[in-house]
mmCIF file of the N, C-alpha and C atoms, coordinates in Angstrom:
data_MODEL
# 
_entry.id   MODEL 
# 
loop_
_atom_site.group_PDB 
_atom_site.id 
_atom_site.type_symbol 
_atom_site.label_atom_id 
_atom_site.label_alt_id 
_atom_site.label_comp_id 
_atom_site.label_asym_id 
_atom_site.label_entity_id 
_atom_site.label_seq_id 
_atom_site.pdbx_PDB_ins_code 
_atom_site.Cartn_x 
_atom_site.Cartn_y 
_atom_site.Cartn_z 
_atom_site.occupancy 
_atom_site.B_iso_or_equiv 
_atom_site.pdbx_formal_charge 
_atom_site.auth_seq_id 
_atom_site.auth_comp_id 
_atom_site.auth_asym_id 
_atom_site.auth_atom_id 
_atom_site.pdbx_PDB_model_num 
ATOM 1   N N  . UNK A 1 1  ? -2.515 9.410  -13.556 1.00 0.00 ? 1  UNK A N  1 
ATOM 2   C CA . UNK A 1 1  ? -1.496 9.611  -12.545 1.00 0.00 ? 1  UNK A CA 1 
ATOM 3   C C  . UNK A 1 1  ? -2.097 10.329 -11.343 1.00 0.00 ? 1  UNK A C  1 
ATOM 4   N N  . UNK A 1 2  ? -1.780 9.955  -10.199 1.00 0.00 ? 2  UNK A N  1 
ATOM 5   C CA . UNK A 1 2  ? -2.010 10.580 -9.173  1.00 0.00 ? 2  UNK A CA 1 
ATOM 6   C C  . UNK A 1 2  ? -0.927 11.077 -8.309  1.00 0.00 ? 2  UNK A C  1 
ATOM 7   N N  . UNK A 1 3  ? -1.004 12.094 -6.994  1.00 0.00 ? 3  UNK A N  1 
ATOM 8   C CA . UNK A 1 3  ? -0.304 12.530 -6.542  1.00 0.00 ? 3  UNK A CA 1 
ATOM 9   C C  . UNK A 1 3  ? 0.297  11.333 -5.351  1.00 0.00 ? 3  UNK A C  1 
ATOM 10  N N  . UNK A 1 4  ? 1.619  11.480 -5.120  1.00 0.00 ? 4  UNK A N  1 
ATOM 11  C CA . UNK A 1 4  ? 2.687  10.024 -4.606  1.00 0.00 ? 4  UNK A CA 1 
ATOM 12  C C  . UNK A 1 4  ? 2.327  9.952  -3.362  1.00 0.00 ? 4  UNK A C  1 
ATOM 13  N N  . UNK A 1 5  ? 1.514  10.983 -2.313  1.00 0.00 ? 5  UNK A N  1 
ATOM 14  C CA . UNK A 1 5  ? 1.207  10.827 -1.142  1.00 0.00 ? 5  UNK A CA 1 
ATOM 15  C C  . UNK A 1 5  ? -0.121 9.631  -1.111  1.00 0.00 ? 5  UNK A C  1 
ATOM 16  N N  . UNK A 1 6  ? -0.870 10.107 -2.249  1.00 0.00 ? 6  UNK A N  1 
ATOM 17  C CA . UNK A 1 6  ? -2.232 9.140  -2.699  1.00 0.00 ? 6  UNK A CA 1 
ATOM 18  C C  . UNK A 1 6  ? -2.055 7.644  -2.734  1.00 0.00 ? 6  UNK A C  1 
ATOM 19  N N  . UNK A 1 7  ? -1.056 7.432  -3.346  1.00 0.00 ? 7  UNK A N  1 
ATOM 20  C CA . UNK A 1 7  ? -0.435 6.039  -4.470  1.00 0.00 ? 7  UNK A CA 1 
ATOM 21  C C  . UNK A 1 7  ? 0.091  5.245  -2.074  1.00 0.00 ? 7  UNK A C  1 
ATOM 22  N N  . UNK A 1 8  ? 0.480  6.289  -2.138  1.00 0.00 ? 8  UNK A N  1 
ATOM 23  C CA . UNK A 1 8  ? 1.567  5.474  -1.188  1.00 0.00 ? 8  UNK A CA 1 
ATOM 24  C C  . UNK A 1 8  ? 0.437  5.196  -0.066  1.00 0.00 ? 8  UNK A C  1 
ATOM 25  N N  . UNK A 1 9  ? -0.510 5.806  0.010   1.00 0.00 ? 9  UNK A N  1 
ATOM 26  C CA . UNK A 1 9  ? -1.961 5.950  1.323   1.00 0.00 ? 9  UNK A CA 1 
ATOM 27  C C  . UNK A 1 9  ? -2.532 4.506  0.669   1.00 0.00 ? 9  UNK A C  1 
ATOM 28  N N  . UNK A 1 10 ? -2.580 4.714  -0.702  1.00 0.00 ? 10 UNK A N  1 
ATOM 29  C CA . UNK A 1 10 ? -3.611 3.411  -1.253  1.00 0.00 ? 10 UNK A CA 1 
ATOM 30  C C  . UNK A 1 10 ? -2.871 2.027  -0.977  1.00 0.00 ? 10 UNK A C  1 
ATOM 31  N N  . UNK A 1 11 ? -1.425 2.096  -0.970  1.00 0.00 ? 11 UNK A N  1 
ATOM 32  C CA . UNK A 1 11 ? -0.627 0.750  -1.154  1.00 0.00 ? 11 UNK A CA 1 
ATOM 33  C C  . UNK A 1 11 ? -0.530 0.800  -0.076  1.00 0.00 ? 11 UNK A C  1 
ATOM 34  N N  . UNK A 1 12 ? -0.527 1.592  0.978   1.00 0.00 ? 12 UNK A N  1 
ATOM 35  C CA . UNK A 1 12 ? -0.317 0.963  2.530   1.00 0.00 ? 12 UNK A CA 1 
ATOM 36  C C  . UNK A 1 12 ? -1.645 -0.221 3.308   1.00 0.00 ? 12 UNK A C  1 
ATOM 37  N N  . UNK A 1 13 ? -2.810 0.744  2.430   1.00 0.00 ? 13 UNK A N  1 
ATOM 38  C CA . UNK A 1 13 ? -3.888 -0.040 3.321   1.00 0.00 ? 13 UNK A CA 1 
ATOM 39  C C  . UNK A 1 13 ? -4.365 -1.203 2.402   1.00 0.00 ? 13 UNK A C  1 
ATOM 40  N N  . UNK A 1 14 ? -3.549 -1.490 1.234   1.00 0.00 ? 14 UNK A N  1 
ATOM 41  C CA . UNK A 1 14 ? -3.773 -2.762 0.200   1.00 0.00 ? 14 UNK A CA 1 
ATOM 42  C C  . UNK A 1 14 ? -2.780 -3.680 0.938   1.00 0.00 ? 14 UNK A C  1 
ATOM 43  N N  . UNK A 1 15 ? -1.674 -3.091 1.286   1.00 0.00 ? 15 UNK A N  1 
ATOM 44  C CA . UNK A 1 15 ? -0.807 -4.213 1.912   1.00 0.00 ? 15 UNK A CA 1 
ATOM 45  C C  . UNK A 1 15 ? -1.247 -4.457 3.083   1.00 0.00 ? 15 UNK A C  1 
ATOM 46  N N  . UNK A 1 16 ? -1.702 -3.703 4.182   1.00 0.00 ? 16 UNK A N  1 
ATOM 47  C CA . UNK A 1 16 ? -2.458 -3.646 5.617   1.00 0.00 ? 16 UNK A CA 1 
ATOM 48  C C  . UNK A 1 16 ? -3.461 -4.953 5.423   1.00 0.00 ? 16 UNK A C  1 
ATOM 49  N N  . UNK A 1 17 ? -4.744 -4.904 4.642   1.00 0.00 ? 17 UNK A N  1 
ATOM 50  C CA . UNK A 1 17 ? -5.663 -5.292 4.256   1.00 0.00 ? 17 UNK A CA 1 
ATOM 51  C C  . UNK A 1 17 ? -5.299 -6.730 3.435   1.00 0.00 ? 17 UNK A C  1 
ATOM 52  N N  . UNK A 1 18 ? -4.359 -6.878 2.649   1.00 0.00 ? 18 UNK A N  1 
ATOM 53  C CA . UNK A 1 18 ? -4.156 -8.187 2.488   1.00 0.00 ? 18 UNK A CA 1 
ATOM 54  C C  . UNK A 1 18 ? -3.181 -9.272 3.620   1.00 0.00 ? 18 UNK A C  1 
ATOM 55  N N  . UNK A 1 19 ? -3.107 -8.349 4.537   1.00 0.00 ? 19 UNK A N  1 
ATOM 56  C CA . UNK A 1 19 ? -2.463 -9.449 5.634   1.00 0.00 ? 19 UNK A CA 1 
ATOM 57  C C  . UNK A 1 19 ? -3.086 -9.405 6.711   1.00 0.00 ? 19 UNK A C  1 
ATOM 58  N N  . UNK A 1 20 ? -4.403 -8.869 6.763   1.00 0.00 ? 20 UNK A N  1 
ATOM 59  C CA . UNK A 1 20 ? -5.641 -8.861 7.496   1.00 0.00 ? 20 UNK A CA 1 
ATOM 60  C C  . UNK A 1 20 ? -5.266 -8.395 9.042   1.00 0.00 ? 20 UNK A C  1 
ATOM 61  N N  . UNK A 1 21 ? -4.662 -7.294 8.691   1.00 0.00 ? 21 UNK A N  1 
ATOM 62  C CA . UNK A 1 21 ? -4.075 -6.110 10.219  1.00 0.00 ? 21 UNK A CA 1 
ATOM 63  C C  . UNK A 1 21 ? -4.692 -5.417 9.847   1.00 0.00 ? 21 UNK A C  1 
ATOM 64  N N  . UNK A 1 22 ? -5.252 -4.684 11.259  1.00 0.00 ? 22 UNK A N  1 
ATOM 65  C CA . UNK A 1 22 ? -6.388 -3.675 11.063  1.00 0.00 ? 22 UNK A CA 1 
ATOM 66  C C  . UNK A 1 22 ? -5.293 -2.108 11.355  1.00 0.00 ? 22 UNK A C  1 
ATOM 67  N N  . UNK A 1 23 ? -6.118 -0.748 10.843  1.00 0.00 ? 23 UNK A N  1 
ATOM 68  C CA . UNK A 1 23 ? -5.647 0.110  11.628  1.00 0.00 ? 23 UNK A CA 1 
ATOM 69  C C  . UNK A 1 23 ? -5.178 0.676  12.979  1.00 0.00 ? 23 UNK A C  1 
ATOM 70  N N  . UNK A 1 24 ? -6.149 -0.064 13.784  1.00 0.00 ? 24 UNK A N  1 
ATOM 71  C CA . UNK A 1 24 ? -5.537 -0.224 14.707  1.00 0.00 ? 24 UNK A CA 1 
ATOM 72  C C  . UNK A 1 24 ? -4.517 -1.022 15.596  1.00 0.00 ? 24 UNK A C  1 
ATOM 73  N N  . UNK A 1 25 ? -4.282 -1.856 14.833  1.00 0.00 ? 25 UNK A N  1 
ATOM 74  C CA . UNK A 1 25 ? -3.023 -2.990 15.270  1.00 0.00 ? 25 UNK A CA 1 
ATOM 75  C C  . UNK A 1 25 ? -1.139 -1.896 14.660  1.00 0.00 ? 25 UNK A C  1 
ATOM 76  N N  . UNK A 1 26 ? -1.589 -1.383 13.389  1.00 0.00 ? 26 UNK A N  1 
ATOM 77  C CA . UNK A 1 26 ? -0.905 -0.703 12.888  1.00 0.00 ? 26 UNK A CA 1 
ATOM 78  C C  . UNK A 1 26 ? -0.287 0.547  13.572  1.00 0.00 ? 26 UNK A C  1 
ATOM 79  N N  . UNK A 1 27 ? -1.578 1.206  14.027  1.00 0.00 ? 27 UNK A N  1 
ATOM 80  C CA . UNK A 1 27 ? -1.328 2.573  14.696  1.00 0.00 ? 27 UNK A CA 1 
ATOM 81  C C  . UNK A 1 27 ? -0.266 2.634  16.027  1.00 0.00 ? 27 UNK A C  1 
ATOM 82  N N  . UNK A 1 28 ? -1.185 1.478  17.013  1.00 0.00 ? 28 UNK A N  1 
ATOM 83  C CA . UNK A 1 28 ? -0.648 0.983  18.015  1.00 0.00 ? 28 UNK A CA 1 
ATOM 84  C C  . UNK A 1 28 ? 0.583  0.312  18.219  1.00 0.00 ? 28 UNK A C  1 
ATOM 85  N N  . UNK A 1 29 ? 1.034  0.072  17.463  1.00 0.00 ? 29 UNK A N  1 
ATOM 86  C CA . UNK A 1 29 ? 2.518  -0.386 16.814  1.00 0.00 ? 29 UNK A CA 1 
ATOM 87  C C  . UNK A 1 29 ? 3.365  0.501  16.685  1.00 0.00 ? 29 UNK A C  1 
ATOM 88  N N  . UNK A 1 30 ? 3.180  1.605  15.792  1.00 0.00 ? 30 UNK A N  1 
ATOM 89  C CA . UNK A 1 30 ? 3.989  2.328  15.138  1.00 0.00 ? 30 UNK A CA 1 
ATOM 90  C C  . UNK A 1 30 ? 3.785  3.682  16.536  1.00 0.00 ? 30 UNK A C  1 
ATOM 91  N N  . UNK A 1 31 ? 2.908  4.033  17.186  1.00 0.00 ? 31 UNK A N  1 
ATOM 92  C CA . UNK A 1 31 ? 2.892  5.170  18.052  1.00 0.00 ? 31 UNK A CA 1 
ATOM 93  C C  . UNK A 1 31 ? 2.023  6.083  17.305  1.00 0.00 ? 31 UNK A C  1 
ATOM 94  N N  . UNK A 1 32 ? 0.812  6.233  16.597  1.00 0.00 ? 32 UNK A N  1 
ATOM 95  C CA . UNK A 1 32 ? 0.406  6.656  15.708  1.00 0.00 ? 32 UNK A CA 1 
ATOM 96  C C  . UNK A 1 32 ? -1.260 6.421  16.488  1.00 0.00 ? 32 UNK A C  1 
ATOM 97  N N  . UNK A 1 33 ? -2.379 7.689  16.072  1.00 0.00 ? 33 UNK A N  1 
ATOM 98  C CA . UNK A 1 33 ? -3.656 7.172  16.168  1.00 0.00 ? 33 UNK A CA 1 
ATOM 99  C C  . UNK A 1 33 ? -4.597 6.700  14.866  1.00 0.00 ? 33 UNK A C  1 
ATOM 100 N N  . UNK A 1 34 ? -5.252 6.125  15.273  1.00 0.00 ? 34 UNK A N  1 
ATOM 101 C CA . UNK A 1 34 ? -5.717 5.268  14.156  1.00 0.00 ? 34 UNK A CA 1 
ATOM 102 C C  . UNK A 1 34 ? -6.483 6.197  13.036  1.00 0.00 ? 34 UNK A C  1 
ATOM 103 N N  . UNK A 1 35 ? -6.887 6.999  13.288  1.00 0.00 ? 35 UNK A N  1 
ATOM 104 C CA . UNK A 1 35 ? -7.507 8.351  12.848  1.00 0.00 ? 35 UNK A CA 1 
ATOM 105 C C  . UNK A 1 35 ? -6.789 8.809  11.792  1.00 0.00 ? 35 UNK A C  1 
ATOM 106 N N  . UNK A 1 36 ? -5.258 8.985  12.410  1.00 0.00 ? 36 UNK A N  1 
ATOM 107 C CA . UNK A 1 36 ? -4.144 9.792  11.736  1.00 0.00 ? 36 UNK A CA 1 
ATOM 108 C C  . UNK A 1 36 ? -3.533 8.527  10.818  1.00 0.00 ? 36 UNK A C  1 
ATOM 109 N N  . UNK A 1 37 ? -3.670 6.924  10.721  1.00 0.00 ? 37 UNK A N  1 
ATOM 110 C CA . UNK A 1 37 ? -3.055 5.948  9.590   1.00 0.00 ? 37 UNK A CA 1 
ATOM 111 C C  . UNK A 1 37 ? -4.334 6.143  9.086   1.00 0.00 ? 37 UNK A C  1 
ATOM 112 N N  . UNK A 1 38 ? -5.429 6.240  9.067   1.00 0.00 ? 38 UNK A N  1 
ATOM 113 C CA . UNK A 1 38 ? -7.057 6.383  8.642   1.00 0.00 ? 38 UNK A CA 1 
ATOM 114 C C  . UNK A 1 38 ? -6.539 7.297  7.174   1.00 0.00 ? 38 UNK A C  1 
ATOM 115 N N  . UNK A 1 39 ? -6.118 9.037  7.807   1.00 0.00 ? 39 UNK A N  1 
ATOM 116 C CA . UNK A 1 39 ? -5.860 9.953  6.470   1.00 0.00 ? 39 UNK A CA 1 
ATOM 117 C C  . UNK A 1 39 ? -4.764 9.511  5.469   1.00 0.00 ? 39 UNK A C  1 
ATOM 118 N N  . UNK A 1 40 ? -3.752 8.462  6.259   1.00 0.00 ? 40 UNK A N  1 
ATOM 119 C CA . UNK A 1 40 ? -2.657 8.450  5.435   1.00 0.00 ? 40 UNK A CA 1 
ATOM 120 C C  . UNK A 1 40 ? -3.012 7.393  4.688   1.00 0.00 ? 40 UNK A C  1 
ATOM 121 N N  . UNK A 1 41 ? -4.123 6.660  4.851   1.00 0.00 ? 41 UNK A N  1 
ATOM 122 C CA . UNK A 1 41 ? -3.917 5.798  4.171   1.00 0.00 ? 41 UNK A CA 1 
ATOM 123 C C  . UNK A 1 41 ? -5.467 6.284  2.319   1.00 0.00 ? 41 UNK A C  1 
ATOM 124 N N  . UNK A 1 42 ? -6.153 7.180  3.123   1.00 0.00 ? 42 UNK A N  1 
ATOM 125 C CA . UNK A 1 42 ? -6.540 7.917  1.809   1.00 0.00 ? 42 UNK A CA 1 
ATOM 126 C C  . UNK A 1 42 ? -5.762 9.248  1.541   1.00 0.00 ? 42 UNK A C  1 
ATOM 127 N N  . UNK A 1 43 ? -4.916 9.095  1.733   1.00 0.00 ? 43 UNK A N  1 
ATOM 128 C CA . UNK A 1 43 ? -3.478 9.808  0.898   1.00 0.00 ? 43 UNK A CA 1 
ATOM 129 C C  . UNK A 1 43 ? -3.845 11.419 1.396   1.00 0.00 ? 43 UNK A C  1 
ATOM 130 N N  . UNK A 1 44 ? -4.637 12.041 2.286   1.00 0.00 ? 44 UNK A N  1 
ATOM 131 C CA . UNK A 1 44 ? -5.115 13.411 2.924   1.00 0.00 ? 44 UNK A CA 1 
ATOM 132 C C  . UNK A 1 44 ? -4.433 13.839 3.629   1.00 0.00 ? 44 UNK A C  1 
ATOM 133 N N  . UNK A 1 45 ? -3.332 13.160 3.735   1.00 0.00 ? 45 UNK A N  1 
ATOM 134 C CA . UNK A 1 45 ? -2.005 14.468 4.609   1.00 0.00 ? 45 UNK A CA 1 
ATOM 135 C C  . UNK A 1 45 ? -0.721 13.605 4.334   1.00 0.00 ? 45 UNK A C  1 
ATOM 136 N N  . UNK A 1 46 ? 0.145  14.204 3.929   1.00 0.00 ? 46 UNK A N  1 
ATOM 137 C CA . UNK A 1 46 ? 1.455  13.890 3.902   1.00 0.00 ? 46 UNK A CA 1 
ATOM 138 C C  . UNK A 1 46 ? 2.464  13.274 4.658   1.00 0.00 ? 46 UNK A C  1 
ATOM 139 N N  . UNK A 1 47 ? 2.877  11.947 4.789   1.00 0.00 ? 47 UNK A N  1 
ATOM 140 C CA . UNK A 1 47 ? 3.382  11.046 5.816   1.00 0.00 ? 47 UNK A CA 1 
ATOM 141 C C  . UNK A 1 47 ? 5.076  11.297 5.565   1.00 0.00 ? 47 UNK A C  1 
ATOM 142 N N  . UNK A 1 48 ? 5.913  11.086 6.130   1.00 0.00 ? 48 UNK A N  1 
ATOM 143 C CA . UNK A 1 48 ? 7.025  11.394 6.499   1.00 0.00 ? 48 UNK A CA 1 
ATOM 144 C C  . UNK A 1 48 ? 8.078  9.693  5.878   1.00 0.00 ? 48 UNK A C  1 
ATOM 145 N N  . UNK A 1 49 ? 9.047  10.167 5.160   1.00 0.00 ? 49 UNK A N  1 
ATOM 146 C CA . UNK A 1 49 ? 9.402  8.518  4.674   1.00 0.00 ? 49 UNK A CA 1 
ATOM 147 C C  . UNK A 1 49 ? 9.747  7.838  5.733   1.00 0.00 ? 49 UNK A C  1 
ATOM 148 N N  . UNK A 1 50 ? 10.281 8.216  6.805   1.00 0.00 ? 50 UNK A N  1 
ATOM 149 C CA . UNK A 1 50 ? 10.359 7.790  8.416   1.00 0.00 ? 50 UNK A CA 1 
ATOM 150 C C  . UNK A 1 50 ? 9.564  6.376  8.491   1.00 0.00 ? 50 UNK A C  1 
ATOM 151 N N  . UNK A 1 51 ? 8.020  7.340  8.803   1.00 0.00 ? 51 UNK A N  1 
ATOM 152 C CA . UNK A 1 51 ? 7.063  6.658  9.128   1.00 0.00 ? 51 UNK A CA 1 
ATOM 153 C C  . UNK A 1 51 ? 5.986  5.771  7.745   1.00 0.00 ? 51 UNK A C  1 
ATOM 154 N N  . UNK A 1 52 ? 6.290  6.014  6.835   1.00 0.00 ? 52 UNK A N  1 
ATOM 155 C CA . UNK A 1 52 ? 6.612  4.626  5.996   1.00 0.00 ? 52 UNK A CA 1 
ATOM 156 C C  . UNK A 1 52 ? 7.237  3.789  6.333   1.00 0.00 ? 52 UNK A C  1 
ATOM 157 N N  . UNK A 1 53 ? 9.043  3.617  6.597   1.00 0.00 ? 53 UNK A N  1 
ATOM 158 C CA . UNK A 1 53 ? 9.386  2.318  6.916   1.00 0.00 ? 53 UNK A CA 1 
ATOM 159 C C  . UNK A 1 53 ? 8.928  1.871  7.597   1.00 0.00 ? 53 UNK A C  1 
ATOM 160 N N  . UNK A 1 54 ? 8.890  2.238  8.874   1.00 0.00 ? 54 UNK A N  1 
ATOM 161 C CA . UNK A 1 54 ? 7.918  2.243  10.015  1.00 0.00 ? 54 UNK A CA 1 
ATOM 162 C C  . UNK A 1 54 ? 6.695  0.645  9.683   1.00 0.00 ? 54 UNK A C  1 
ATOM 163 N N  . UNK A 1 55 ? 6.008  1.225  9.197   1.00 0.00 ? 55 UNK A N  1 
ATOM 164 C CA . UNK A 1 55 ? 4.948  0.652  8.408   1.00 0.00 ? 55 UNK A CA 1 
ATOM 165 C C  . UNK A 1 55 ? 5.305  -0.283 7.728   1.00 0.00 ? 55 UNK A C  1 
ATOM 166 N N  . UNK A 1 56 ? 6.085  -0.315 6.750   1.00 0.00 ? 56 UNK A N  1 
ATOM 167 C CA . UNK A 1 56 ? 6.919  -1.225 5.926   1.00 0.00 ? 56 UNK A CA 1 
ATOM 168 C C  . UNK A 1 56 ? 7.302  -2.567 6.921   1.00 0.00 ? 56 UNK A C  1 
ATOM 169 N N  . UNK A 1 57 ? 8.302  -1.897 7.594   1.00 0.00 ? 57 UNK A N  1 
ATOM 170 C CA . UNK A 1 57 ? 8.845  -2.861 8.745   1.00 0.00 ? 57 UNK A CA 1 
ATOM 171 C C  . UNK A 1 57 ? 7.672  -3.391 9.415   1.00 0.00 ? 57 UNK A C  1 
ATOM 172 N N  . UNK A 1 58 ? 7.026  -2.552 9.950   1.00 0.00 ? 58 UNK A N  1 
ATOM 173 C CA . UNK A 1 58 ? 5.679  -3.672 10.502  1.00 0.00 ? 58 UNK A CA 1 
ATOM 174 C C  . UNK A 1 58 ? 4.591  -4.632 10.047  1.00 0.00 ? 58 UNK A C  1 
ATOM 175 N N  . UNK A 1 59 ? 5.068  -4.299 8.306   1.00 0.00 ? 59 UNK A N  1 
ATOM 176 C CA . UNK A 1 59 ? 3.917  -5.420 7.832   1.00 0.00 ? 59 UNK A CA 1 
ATOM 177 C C  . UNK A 1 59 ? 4.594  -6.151 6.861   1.00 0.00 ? 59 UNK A C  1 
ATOM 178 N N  . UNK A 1 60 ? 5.710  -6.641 7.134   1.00 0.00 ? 60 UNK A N  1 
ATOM 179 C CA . UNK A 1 60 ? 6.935  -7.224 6.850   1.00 0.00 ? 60 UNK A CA 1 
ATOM 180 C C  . UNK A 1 60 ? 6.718  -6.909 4.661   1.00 0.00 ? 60 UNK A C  1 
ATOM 181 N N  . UNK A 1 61 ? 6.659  -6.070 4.798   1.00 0.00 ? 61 UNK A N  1 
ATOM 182 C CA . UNK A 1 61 ? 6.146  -6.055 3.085   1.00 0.00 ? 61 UNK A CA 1 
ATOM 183 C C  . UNK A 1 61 ? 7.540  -5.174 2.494   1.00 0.00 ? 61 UNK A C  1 
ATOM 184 N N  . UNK A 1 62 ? 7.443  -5.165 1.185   1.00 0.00 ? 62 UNK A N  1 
ATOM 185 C CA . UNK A 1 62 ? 8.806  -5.066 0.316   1.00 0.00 ? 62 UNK A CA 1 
ATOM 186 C C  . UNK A 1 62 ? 8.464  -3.414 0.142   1.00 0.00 ? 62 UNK A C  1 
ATOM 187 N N  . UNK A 1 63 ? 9.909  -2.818 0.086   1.00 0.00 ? 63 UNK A N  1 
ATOM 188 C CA . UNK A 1 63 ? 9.257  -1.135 -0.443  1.00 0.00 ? 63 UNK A CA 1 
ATOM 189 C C  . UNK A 1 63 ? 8.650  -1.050 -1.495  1.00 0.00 ? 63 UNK A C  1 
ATOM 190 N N  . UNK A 1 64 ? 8.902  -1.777 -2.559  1.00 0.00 ? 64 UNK A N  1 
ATOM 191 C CA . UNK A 1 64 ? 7.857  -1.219 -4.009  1.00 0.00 ? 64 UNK A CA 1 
ATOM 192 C C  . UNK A 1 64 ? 6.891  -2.166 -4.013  1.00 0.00 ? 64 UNK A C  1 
ATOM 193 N N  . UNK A 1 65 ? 6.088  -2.526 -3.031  1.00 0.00 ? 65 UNK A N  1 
ATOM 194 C CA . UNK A 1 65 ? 4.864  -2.718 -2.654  1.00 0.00 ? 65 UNK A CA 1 
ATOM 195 C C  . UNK A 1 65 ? 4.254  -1.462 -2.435  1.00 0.00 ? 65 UNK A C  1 
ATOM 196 N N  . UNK A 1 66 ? 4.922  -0.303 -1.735  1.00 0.00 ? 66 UNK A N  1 
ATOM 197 C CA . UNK A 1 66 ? 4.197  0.866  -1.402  1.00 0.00 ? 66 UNK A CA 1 
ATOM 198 C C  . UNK A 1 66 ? 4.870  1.867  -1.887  1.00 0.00 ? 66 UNK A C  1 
ATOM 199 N N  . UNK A 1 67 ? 5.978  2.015  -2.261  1.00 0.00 ? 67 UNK A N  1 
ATOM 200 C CA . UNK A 1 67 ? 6.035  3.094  -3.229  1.00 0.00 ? 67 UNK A CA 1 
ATOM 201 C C  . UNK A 1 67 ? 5.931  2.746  -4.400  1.00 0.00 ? 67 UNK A C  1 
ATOM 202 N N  . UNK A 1 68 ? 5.151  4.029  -5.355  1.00 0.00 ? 68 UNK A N  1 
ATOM 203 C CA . UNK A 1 68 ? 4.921  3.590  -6.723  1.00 0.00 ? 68 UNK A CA 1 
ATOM 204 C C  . UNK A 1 68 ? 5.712  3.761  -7.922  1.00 0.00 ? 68 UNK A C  1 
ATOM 205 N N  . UNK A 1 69 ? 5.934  3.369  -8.598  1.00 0.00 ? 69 UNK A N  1 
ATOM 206 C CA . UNK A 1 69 ? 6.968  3.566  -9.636  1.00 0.00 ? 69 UNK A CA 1 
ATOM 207 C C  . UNK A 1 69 ? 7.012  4.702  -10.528 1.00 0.00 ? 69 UNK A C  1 
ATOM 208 N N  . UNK A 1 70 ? 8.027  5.656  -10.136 1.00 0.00 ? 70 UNK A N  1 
ATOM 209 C CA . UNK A 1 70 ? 8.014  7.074  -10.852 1.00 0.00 ? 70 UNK A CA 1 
ATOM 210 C C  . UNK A 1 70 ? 6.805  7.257  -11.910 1.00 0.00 ? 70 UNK A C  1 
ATOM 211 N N  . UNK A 1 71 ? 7.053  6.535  -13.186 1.00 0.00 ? 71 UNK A N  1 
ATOM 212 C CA . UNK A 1 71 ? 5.908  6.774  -14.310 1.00 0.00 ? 71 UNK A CA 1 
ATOM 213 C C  . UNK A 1 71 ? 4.083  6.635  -13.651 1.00 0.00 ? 71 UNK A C  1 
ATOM 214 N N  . UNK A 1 72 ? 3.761  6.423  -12.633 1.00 0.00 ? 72 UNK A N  1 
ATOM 215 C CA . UNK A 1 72 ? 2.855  6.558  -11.746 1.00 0.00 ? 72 UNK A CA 1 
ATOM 216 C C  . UNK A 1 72 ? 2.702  7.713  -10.966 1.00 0.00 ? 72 UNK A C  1 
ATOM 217 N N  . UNK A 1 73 ? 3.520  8.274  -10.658 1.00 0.00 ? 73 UNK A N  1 
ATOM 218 C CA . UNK A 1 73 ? 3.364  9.941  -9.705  1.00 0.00 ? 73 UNK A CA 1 
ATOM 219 C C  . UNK A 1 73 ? 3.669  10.907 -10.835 1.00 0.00 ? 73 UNK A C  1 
ATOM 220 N N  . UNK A 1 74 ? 2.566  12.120 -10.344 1.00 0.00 ? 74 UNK A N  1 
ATOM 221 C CA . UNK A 1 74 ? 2.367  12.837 -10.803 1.00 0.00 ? 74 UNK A CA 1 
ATOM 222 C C  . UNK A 1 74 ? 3.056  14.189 -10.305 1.00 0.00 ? 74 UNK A C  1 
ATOM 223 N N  . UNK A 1 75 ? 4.075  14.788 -11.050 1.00 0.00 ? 75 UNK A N  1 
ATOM 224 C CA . UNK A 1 75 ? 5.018  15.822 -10.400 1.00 0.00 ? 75 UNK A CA 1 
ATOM 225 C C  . UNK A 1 75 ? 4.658  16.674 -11.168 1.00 0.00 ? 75 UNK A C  1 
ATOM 226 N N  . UNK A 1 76 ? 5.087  17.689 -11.000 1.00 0.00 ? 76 UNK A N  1 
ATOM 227 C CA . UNK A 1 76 ? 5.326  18.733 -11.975 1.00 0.00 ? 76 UNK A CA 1 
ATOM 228 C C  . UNK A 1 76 ? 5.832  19.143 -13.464 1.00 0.00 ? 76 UNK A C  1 
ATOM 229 N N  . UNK A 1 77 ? 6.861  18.004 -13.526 1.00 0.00 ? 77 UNK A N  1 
ATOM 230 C CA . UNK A 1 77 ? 7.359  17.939 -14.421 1.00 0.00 ? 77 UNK A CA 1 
ATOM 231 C C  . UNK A 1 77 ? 6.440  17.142 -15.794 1.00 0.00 ? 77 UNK A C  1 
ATOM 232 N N  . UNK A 1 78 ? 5.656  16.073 -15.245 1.00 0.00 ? 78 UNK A N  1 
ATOM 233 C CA . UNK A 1 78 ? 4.861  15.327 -16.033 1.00 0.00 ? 78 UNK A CA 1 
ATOM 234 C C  . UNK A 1 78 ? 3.119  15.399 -16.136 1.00 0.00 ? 78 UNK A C  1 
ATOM 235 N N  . UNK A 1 79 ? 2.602  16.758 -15.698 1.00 0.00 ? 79 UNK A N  1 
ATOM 236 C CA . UNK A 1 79 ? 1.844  17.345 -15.863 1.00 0.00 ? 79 UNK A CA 1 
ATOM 237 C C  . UNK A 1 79 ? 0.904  17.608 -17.252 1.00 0.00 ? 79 UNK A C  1 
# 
């Protein structure tokens, strides 16, 4: 299990990457620098669910494409 900011960084740039949009098509879209979808997408700073849909909406992809399914994140509780 990993932490849900991780899971959601990894499935953004799996979905990014299989519809062959770069970070910067993404960034530039959303109002974002490419630098800053760069960390979110190796899960190194905490993205806002906002700016997920955001993302979502721009790469016409389904939400549980990028969010991961509870028994996958790692909380506190399942430690």
């Amino acid at each position: 299990m990993q932490p849900v900011q991780k899971l959601i960084g990894m499935n953004i740039k799996l979905a990014r990457t299989k519809r062959s949009i770069t970070q910067a098509e993404v960034a530039n879209k959303i109002g974002i620098e490419a630098s800053y979808l760069s960390r979110i997408e190796r899960g190194s700073v905490p993205v806002s669910c906002e700016r997920v849909y955001e993302i979502i909406h721009f790469l016409h992809c389904d939400i549980d494409e990028i969010f991961p399914v509870p028994s996958e994140v790692e909380t506190q509780f399942n430690r």
